[in-house]
C-alpha positions as CSV (number, residue, x, y, z in Angstrom):
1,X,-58.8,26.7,-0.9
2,X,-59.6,30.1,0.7
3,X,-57.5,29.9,4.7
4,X,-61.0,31.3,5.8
5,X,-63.0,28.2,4.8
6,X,-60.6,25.6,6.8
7,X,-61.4,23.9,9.9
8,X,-58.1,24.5,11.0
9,X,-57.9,27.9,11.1
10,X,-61.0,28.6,12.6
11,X,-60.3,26.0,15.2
12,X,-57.0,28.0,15.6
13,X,-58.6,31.5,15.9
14,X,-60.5,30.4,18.6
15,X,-57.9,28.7,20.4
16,X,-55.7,32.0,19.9
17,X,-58.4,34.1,21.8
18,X,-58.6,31.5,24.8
19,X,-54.4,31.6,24.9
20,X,-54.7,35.6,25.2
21,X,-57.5,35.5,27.6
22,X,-55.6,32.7,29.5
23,X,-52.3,34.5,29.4
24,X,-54.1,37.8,30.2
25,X,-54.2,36.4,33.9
26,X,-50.5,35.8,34.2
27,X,-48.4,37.2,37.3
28,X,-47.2,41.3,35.4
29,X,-43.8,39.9,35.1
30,X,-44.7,37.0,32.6
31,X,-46.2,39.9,30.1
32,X,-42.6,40.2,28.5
33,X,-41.7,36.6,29.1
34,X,-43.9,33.5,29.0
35,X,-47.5,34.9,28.3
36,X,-46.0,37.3,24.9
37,X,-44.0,33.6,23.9
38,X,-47.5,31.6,24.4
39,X,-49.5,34.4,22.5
40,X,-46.7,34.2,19.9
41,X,-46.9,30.6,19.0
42,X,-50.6,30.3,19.0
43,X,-50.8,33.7,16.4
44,X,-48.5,31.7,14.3
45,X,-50.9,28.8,14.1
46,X,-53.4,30.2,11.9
47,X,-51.2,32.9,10.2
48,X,-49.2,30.2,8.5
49,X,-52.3,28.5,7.7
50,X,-53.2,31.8,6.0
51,X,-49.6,32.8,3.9
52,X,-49.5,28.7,3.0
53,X,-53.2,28.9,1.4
54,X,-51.5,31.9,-0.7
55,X,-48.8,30.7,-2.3
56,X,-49.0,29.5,-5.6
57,X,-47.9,25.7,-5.6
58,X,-49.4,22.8,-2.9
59,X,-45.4,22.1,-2.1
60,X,-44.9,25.8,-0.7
61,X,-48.6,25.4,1.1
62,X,-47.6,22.3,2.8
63,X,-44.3,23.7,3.9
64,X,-46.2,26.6,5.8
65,X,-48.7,23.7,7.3
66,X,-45.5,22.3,8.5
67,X,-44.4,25.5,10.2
68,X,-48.2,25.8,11.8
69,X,-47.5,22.3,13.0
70,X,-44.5,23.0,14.8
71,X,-45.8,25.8,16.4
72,X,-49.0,23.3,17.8
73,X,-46.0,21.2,19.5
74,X,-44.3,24.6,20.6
75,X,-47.3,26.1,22.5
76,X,-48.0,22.8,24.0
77,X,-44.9,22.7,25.7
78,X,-45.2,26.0,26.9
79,X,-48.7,25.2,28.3
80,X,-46.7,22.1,29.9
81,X,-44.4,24.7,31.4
82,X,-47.8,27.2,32.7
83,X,-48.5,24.5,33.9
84,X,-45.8,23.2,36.5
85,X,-45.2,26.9,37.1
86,X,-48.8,27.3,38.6
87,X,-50.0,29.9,35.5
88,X,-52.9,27.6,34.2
89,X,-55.0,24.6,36.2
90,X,-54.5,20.8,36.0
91,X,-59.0,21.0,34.2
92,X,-57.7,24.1,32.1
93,X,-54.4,22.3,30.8
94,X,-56.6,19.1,30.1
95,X,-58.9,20.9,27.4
96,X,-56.3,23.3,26.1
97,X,-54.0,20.5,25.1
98,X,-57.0,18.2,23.6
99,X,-57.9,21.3,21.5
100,X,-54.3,21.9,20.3
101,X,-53.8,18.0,19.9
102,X,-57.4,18.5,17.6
103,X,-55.7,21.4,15.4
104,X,-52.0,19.3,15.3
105,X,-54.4,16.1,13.7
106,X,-56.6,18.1,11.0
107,X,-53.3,20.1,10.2
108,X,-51.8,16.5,9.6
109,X,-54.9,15.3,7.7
110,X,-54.4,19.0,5.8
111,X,-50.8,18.1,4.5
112,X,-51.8,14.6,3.9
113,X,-54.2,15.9,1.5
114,X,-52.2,18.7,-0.3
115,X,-49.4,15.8,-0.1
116,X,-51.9,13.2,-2.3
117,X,-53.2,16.0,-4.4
118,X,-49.3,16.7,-6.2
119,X,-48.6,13.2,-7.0
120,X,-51.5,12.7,-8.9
C-alpha cells in the first residue's frame, strides 16, 4: 500500500509539524541539543513508514514499522524530559503524548496486519 494513503503517516506528518512548531519555542541553546533530537525522532516516524512501504517483501516493511515504533517511545520520552525541564506545559504534554500513544497503536495494528498477511 502507497505510505501516502496510511493513517499513520498522515497522523505522523501532522504530529511532526506541531513537534517543530513546539520546539521552535525552545530557550536558543536547546536548537543543537534537545529541540534538533525531538525534531529528529518525530521525522523518523513517518519516513520509516515511507522506506518500509517500499521495500519489496511485508518482512522488510514490518521491520521499518518497527523502527517507526521505536522512535514513537523515543520522542515520548523526550517530551517527558521538555517536560520536567519547563520546555512544554503540563495541557500541551497531555495532547502531544495521547497523539503519539494514537500513532504507536495504529503502527501496532499496521505490523499486526502485515504480520497476518505473510502467514497466510
Amino acid at each position: 500500500m502507497p505510505h501516502k494513503k496510511l493513517e499513520a503517516w498522515k497522523k505522523s506528518i501532522d504530529f511532526v509539524t506541531d513537534i517543530y512548531c513546539i520546539t521552535k519555542v525552545f530557550p536558543k541553546e536547546e536548537l543543537f541539543g534537545l529541540a534538533q533530537q525531538m525534531r529528529r525522532s518525530a521525522v523518523s516516524i513517518p519516513s520509516n513508514i515511507a522506506e518500509g512501504c517500499s521495500r519489496k517483501n511485508d518482512t522488510e516493511t514490518v521491520q521499518f514499522l518497527y523502527i517507526a515504533t521505536a522512535s514513537t517511545s523515543e520522542l515520548e520520552t523526550q517530551l517527558i524530559i521538555a517536560n520536567k525541564v519547563g520546555y512544554i506545559s503540563d495541557s500541551e504534554i497531555e495532547k502531544l503524548l495521547t497523539d503519539i500513544d494514537e500513532i504507536k497503536r495504529i503502527l501496532v495494528g499496521l505490523i499486526k496486519s502485515y504480520k497476518n498477511k505473510s502467514k497466510n
